[in-house]
PyMOL CGO cylinders between C-alpha atoms (Angstrom):
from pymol import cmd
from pymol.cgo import CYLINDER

trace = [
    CYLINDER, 0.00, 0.00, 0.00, 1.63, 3.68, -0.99, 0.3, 1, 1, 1, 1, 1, 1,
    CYLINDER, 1.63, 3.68, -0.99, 1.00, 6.20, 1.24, 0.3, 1, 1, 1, 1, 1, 1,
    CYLINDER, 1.00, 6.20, 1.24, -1.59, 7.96, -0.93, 0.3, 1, 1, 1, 1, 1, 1,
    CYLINDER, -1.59, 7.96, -0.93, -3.93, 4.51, -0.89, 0.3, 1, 1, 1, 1, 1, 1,
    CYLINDER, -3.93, 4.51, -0.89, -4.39, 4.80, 2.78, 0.3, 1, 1, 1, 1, 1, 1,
    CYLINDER, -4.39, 4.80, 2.78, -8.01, 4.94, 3.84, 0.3, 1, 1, 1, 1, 1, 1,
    CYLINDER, -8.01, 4.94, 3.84, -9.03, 7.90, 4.75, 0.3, 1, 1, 1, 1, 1, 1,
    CYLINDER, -9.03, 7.90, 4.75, -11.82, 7.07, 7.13, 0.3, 1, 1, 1, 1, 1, 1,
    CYLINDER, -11.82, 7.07, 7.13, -8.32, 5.17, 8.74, 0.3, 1, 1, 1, 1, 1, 1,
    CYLINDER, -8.32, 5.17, 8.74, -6.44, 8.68, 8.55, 0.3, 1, 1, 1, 1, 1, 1,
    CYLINDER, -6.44, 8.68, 8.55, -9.43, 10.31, 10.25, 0.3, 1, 1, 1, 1, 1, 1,
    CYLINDER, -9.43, 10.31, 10.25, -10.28, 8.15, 12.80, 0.3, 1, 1, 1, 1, 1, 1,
    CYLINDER, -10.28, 8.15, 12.80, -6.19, 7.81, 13.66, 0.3, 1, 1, 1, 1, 1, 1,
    CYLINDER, -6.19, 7.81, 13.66, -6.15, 11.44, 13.68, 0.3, 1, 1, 1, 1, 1, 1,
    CYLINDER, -6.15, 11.44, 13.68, -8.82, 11.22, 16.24, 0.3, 1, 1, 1, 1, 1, 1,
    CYLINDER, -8.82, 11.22, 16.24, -7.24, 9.20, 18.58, 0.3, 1, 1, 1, 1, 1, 1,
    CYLINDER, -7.24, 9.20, 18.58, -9.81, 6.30, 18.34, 0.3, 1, 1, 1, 1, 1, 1,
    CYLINDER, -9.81, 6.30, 18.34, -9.29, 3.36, 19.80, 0.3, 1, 1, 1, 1, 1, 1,
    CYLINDER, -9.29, 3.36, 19.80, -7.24, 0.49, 17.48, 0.3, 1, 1, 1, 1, 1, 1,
    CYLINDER, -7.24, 0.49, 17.48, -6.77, 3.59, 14.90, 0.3, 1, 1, 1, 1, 1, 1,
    CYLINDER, -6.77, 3.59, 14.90, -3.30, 3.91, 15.36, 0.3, 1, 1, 1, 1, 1, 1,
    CYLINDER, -3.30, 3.91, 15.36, -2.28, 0.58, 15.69, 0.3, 1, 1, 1, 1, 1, 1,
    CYLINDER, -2.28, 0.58, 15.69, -4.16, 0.01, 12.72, 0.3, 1, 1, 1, 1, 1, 1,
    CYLINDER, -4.16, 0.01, 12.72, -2.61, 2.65, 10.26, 0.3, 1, 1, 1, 1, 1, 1,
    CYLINDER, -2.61, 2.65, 10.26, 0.85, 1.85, 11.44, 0.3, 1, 1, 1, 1, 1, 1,
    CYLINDER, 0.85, 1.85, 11.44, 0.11, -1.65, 10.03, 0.3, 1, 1, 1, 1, 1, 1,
    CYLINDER, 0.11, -1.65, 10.03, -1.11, 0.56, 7.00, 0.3, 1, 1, 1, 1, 1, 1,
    CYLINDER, -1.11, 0.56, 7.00, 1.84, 2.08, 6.06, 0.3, 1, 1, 1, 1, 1, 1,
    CYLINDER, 1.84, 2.08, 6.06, 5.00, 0.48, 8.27, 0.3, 1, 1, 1, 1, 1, 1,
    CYLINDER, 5.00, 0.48, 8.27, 5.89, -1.73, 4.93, 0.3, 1, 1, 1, 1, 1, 1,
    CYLINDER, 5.89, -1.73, 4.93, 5.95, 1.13, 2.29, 0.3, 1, 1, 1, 1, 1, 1,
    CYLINDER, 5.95, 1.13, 2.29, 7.69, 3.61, 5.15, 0.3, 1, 1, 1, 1, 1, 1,
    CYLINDER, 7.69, 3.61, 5.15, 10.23, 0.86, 6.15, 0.3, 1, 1, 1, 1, 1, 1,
    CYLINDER, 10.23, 0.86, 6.15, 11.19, 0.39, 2.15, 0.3, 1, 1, 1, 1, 1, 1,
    CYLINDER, 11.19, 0.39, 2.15, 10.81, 4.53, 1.69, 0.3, 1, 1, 1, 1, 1, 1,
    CYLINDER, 10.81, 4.53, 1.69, 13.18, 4.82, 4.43, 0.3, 1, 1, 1, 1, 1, 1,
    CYLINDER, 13.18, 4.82, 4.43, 16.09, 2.21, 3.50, 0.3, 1, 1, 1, 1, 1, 1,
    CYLINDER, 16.09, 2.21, 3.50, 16.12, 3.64, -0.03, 0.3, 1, 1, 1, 1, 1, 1,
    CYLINDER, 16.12, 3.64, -0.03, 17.66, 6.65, 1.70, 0.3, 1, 1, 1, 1, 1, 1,
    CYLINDER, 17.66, 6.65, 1.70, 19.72, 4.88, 4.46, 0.3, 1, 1, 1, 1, 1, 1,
    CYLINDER, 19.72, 4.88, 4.46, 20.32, 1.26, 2.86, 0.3, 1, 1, 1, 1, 1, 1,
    CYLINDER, 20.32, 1.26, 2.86, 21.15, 0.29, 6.09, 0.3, 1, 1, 1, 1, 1, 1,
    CYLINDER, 21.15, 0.29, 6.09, 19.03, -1.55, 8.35, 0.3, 1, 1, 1, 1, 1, 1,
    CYLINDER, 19.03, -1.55, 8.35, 19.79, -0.86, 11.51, 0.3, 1, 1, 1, 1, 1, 1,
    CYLINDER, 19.79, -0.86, 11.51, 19.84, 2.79, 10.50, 0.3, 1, 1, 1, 1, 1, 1,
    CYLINDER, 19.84, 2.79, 10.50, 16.22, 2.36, 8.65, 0.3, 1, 1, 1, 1, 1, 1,
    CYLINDER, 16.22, 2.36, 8.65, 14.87, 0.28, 11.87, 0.3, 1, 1, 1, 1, 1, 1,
    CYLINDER, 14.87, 0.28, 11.87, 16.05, 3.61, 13.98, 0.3, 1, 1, 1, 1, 1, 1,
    CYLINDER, 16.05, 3.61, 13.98, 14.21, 6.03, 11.42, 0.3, 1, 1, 1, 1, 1, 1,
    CYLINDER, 14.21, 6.03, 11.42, 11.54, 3.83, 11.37, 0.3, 1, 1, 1, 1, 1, 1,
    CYLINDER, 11.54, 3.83, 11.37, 10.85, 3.72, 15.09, 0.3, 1, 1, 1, 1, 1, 1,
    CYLINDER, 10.85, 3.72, 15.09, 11.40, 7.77, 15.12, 0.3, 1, 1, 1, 1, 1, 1,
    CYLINDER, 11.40, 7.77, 15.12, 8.81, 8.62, 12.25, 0.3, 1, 1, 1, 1, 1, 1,
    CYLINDER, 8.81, 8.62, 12.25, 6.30, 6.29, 13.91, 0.3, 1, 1, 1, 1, 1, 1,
    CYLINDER, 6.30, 6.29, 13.91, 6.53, 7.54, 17.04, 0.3, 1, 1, 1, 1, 1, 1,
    CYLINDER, 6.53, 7.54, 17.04, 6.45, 11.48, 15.49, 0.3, 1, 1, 1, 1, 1, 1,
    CYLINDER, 6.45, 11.48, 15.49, 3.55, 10.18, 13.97, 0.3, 1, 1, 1, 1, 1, 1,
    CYLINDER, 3.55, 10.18, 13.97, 1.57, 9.36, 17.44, 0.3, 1, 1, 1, 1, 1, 1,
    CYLINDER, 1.57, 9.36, 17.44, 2.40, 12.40, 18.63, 0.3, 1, 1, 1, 1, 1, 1,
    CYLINDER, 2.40, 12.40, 18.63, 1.75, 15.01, 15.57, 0.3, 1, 1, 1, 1, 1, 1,
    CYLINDER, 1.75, 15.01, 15.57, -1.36, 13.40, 13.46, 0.3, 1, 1, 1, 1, 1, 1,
    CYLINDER, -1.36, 13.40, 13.46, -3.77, 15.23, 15.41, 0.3, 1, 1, 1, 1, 1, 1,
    CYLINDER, -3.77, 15.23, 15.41, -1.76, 18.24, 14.37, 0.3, 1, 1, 1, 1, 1, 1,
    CYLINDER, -1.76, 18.24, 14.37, -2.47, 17.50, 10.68, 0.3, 1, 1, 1, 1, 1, 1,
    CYLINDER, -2.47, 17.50, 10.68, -5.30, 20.00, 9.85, 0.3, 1, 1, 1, 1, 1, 1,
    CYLINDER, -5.30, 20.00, 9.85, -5.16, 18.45, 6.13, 0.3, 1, 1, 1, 1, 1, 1,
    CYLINDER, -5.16, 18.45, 6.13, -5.50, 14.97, 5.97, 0.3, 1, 1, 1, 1, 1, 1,
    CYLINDER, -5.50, 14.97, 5.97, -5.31, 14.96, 2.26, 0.3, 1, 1, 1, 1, 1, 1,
    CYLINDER, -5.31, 14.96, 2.26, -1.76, 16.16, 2.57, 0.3, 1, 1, 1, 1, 1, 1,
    CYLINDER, -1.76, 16.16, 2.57, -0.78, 13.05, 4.69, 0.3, 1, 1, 1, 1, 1, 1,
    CYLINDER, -0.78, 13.05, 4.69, 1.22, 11.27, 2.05, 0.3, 1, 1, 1, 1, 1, 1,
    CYLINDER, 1.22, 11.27, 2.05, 3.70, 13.93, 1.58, 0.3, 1, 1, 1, 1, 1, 1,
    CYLINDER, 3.70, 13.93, 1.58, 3.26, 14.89, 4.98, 0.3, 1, 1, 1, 1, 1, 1,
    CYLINDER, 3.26, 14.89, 4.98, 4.87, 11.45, 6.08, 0.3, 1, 1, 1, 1, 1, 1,
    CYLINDER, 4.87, 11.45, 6.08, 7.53, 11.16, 3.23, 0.3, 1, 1, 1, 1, 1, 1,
    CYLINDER, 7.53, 11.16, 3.23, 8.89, 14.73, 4.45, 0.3, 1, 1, 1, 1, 1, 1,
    CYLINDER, 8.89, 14.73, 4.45, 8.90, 13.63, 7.96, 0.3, 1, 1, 1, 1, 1, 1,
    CYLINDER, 8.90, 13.63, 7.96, 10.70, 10.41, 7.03, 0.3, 1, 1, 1, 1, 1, 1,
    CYLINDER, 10.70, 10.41, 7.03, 13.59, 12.64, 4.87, 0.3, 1, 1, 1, 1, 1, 1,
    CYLINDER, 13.59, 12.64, 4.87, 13.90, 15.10, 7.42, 0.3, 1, 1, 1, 1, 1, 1,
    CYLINDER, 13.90, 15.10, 7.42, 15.24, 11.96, 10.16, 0.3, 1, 1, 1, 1, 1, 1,
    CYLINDER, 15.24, 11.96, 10.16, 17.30, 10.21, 7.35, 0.3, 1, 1, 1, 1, 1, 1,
    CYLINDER, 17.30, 10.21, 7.35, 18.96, 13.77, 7.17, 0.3, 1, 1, 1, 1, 1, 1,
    CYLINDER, 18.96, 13.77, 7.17, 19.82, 14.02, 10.66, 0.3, 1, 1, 1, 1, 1, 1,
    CYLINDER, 19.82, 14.02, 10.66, 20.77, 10.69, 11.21, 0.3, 1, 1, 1, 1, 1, 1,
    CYLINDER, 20.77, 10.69, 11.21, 23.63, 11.17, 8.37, 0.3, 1, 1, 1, 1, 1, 1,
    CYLINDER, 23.63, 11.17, 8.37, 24.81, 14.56, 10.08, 0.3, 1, 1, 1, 1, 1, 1,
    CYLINDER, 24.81, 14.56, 10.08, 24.71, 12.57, 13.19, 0.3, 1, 1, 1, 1, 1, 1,
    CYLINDER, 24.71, 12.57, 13.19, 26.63, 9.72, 12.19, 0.3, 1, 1, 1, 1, 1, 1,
    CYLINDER, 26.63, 9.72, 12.19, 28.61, 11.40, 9.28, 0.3, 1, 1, 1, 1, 1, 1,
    CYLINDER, 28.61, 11.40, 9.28, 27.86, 7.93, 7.04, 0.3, 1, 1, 1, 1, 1, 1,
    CYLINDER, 27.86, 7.93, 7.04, 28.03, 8.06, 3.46, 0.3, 1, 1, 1, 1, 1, 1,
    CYLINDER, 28.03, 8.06, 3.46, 24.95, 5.91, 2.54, 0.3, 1, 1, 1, 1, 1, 1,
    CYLINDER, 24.95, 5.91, 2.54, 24.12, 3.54, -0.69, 0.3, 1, 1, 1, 1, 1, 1,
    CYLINDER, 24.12, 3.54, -0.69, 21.08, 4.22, -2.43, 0.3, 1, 1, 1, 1, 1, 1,
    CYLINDER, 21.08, 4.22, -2.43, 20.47, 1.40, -4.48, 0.3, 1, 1, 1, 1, 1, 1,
    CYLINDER, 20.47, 1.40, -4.48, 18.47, 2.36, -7.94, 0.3, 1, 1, 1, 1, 1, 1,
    CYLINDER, 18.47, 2.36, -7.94, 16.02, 0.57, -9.49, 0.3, 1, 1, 1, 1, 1, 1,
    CYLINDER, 16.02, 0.57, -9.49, 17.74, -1.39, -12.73, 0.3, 1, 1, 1, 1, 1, 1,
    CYLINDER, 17.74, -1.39, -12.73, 15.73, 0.86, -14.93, 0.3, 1, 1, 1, 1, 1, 1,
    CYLINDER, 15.73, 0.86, -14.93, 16.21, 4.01, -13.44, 0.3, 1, 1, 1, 1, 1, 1,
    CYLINDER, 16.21, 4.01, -13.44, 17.10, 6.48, -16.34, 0.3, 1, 1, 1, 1, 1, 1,
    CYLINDER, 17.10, 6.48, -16.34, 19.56, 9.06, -15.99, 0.3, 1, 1, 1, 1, 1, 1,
    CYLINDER, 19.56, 9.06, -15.99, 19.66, 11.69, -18.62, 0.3, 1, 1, 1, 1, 1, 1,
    CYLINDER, 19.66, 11.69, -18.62, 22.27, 11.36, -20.78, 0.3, 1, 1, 1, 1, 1, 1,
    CYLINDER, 22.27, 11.36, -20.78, 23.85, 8.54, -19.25, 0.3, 1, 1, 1, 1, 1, 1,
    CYLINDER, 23.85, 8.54, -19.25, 24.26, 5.60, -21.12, 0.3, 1, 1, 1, 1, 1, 1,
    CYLINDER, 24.26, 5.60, -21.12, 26.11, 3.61, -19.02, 0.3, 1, 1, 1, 1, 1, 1,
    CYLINDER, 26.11, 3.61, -19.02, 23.59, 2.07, -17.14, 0.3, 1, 1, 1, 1, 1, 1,
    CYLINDER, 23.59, 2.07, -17.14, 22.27, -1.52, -17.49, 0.3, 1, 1, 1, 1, 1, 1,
    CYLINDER, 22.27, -1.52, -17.49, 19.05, -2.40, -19.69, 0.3, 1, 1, 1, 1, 1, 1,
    CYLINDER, 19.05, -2.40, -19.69, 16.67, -3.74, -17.47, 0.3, 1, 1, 1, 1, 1, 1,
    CYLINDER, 16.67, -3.74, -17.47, 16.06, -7.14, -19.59, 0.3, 1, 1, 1, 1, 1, 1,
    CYLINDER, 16.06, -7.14, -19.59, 17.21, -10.26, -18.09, 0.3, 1, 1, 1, 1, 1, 1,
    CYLINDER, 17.21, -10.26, -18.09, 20.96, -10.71, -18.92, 0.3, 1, 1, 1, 1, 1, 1,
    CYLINDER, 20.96, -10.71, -18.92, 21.76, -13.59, -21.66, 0.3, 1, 1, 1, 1, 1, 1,
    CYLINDER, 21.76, -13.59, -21.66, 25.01, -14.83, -20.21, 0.3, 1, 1, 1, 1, 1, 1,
    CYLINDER, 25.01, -14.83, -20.21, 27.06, -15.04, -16.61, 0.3, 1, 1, 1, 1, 1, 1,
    CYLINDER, 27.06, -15.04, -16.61, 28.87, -12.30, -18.18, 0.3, 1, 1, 1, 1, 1, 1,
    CYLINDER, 28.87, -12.30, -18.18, 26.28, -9.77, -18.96, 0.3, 1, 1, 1, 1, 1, 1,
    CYLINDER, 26.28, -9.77, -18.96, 25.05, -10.96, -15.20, 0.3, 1, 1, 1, 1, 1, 1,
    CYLINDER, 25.05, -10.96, -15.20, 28.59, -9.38, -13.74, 0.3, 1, 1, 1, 1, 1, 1,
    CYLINDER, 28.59, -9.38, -13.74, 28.40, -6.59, -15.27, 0.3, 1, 1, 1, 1, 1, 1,
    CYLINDER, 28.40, -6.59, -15.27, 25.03, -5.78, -14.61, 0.3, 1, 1, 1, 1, 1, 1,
    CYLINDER, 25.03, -5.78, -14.61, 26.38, -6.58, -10.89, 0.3, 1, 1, 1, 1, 1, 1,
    CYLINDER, 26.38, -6.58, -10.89, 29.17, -4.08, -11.48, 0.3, 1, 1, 1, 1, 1, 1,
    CYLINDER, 29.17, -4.08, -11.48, 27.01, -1.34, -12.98, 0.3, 1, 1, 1, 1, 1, 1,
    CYLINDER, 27.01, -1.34, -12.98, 24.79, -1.57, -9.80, 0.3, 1, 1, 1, 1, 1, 1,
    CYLINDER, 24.79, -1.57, -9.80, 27.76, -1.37, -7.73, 0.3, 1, 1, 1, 1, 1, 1,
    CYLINDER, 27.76, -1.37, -7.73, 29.41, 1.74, -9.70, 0.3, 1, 1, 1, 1, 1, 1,
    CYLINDER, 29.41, 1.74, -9.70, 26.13, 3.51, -9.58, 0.3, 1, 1, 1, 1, 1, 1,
    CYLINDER, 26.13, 3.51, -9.58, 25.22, 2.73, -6.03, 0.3, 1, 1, 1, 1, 1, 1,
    CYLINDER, 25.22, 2.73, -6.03, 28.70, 3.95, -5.15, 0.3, 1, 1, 1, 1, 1, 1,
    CYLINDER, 28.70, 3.95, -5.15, 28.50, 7.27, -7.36, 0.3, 1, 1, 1, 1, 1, 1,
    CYLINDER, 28.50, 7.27, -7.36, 24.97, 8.27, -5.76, 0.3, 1, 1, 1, 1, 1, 1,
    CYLINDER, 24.97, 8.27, -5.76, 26.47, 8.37, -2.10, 0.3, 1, 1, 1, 1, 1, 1,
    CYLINDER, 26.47, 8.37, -2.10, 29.00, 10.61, -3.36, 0.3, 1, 1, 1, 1, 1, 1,
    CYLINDER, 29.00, 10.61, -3.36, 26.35, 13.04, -4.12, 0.3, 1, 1, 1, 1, 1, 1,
    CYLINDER, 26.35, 13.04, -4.12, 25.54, 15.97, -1.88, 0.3, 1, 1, 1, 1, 1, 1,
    CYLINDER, 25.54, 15.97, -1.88, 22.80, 15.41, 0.54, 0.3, 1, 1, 1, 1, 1, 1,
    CYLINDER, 22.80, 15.41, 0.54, 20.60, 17.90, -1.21, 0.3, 1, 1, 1, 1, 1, 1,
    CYLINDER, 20.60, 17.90, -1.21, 21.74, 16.12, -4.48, 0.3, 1, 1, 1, 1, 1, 1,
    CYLINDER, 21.74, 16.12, -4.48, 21.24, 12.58, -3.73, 0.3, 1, 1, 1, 1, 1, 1,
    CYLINDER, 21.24, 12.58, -3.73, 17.85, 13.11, -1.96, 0.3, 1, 1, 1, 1, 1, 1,
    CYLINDER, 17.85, 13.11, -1.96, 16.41, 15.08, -5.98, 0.3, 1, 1, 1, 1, 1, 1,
    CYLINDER, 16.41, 15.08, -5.98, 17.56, 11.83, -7.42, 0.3, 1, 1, 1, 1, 1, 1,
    CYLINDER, 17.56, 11.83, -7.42, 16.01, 9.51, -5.38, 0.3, 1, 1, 1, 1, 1, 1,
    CYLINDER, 16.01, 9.51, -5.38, 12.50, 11.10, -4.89, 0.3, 1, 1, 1, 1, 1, 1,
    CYLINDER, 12.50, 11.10, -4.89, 12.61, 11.94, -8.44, 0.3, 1, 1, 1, 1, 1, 1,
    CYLINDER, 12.61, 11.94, -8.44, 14.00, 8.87, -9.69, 0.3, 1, 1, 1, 1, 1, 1,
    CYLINDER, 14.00, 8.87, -9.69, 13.38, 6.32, -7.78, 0.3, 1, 1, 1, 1, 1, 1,
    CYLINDER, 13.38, 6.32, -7.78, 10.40, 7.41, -5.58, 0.3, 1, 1, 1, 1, 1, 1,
    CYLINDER, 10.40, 7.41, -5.58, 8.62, 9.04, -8.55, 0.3, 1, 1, 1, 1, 1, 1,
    CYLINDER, 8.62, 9.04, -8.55, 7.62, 12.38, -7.14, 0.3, 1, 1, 1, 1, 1, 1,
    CYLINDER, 7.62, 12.38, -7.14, 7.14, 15.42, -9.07, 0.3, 1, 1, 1, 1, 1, 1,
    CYLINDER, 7.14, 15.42, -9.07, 9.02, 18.43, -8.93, 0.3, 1, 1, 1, 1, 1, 1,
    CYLINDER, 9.02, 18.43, -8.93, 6.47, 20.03, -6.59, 0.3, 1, 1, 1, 1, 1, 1,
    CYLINDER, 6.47, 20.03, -6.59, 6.29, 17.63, -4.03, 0.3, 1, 1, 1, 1, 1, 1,
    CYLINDER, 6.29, 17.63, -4.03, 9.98, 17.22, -4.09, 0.3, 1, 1, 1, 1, 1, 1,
    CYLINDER, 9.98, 17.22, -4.09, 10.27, 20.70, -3.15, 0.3, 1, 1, 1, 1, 1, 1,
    CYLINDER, 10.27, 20.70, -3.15, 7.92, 21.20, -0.66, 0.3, 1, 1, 1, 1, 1, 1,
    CYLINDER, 7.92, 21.20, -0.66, 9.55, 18.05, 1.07, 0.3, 1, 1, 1, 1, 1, 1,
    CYLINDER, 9.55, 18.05, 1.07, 13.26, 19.43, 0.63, 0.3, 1, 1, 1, 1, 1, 1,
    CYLINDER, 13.26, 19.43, 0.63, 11.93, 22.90, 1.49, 0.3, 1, 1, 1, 1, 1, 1,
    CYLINDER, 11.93, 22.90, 1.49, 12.74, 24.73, -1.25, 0.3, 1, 1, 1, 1, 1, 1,
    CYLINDER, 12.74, 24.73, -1.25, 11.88, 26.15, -4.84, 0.3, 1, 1, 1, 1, 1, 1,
    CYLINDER, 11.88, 26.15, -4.84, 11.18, 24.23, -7.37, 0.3, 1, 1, 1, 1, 1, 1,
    CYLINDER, 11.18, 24.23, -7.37, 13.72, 25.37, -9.59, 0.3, 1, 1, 1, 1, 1, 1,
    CYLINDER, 13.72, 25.37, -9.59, 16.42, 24.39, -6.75, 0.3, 1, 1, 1, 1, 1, 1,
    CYLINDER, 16.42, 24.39, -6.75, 15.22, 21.00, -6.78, 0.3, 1, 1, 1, 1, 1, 1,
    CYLINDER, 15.22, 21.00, -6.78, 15.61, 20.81, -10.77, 0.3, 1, 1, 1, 1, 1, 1,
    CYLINDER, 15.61, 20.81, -10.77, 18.91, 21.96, -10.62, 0.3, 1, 1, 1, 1, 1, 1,
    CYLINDER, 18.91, 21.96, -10.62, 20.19, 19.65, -8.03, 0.3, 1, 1, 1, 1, 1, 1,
    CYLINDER, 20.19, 19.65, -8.03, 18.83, 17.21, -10.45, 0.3, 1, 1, 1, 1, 1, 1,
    CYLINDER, 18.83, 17.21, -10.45, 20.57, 18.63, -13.29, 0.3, 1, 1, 1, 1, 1, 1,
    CYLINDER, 20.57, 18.63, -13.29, 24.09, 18.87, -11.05, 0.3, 1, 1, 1, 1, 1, 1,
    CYLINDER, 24.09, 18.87, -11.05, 23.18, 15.41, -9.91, 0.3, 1, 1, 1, 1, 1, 1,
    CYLINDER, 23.18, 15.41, -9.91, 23.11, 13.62, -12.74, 0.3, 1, 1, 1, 1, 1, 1,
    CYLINDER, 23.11, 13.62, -12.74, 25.78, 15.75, -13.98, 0.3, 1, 1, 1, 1, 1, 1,
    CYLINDER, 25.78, 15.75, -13.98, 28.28, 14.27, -11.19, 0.3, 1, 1, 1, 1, 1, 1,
    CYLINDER, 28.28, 14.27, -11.19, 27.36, 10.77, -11.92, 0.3, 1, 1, 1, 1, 1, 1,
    CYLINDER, 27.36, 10.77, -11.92, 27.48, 10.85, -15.74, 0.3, 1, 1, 1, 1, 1, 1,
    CYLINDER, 27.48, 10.85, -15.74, 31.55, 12.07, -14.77, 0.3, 1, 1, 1, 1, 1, 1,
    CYLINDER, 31.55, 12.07, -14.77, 32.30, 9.49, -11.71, 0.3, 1, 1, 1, 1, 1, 1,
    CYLINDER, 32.30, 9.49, -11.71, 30.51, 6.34, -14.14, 0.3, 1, 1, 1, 1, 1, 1,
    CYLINDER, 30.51, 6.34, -14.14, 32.27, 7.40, -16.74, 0.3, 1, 1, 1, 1, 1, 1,
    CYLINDER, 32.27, 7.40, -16.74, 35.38, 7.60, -14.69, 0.3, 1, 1, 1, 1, 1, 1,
    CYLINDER, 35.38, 7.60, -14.69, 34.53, 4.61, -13.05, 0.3, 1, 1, 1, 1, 1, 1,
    CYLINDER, 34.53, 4.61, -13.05, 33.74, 2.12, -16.36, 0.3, 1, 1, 1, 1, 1, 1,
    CYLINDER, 33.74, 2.12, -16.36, 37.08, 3.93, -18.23, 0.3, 1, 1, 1, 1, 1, 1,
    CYLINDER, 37.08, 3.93, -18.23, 39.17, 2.83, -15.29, 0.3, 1, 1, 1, 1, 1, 1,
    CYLINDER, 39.17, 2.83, -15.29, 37.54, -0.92, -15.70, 0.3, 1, 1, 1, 1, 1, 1,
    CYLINDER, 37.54, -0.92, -15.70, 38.25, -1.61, -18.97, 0.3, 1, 1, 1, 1, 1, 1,
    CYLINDER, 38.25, -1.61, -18.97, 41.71, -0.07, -18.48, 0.3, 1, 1, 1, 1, 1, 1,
    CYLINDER, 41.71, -0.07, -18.48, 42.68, -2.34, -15.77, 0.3, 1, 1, 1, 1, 1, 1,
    CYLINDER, 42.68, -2.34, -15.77, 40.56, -5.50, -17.55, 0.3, 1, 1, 1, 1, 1, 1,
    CYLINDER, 40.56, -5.50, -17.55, 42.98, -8.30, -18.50, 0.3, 1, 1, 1, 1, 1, 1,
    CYLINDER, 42.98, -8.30, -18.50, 44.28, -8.01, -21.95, 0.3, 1, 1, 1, 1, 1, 1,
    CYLINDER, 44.28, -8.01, -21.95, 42.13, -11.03, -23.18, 0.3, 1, 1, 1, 1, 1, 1,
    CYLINDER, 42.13, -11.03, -23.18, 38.67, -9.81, -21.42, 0.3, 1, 1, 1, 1, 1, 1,
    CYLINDER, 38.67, -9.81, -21.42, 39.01, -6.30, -23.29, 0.3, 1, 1, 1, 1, 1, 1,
    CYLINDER, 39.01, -6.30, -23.29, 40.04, -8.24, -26.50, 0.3, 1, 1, 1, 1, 1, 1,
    CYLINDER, 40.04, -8.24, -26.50, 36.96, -10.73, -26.42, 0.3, 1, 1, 1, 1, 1, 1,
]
cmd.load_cgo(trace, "trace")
């Protein structure tokens, strides 16, 4: 269940403090928040952490929520705003891990998301992942956060910004910087694998 499918007789009554509401929307949405959460953090102690935090901010600040309607991007900026300061906290450089058909503009480096024809194609796809998992926590927070809500999470520009807190035209141009950086570092990245390939793998 996305956040947006979540009842909203469930949302109201929660927000009302009735009895088994709570409970019951936590079941609603713990899945989808857990998996929203560890796209940011791929870490799972870190995500179980967030995860305990956002539900608990939850209990305490749904009656606060004069707009029900705006609960689903309500909850995903609550859940960005602890990933953020659990990474200033802990100064880790996270993995996001991207979908395999997450398109980049421009780059066309990444793997097609058909299933690969040999163990070869297989490894590579493995690598790619790796390489571009690697080059997105290199990002800048502001950065890497535009590329996964956009990318991966499917929000529009709107949302993205009223989540980040900021315009809309800052959020397109941390895209644009974004994907900028990781067009370099993949191309970097693949140049300095074929260079250091043996002779006979490069040659076949």
């Amino acid at each position: 269940m996305r956040f947006d499918a979540v009842p909203p007789d469930l949302l109201r009554r929660a927000s009302e403090q009735a009895p088994g509401a709570f409970d019951e929307l936590c079941t609603a949405v713990q899945v989808d928040l857990y998996a929203f959460i560890f796209s940011h953090l791929r870490n799972h102690d870190d995500t179980d952490e967030v995860l305990q935090e956002c539900l608990y901010r939850l209990h305490r600040h749904l009656v606060k929520l004069d707009d029900l309607s705006r609960f689903p991007w309500w909850l995903m900026k609550m859940a960005v705003n602890q990933c953020a300061t659990l990474k200033a906290r802990s100064q880790k450089h996270d993995t996001v891990e991207l979908e395999d058909n997450l398109e980049l503009q421009g780059a066309n480096h990444l793997a097609a998301a058909t299933p690969p024809a040999s163990p070869r194609e297989s490894a590579q796809r493995s690598d790619m992942r790796r390489c571009v998992n690697e080059a997105v926590a290199t990002l800048p927070p502001r950065q890497r956060s535009a590329i996964v809500l956009f990318e991966l999470e499917h929000q529009p520009i709107s949302e993205i910004a009223r989540m980040l807190e900021c315009s809309e035209g800052t959020v397109k141009f941390n895209l644009h910087e974004g994907r900028k950086k990781l067009r370099v570092i993949l191309t970097e990245t693949l140049a300095d694998d074929v260079t250091s390939a043996p002779r006979e793998v490069r040659e076949s």
